[in-house]
C-alpha positions, -999 to 999 in steps of 0.1 A, spaced: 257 -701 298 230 -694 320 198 -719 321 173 -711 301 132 -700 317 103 -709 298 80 -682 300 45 -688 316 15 -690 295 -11 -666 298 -36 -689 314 -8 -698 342 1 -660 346 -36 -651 350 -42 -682 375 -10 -671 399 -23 -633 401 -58 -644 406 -48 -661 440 -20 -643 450 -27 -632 480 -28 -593 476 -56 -594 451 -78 -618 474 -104 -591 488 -108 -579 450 -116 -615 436 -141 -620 464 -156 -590 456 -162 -601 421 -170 -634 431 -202 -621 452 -209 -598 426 -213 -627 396 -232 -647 423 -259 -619 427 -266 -609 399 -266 -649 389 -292 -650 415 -311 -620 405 -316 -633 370 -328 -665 379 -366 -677 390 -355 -677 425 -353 -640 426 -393 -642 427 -390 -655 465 -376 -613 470 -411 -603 454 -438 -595 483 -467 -616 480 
């Protein structure tokens, strides 16, 4: 009888294709992306304003 896999969960799926390599430059894209626009909607975005 052959041995039995338990499946991954969905969270443990998700985590291995996120860091698989192949899909690196499109998480770092996305990555940059969440931390601009973090950036642009906080109070430090006033430092881009001219004076």
């Amino acid at each position: 009888m052959a041995p039995k896999h338990s499946e991954k969960s969905f969270f443990s799926a998700a985590y291995e294709q996120i860091t698989s390599p192949e899909h690196k430059t499109i998480v770092r894209s996305i990555l940059v992306f969440g931390a601009g626009v973090a950036f642009l909607h906080s109070s430090l975005s006033e430092l881009l304003l001219p004076p």
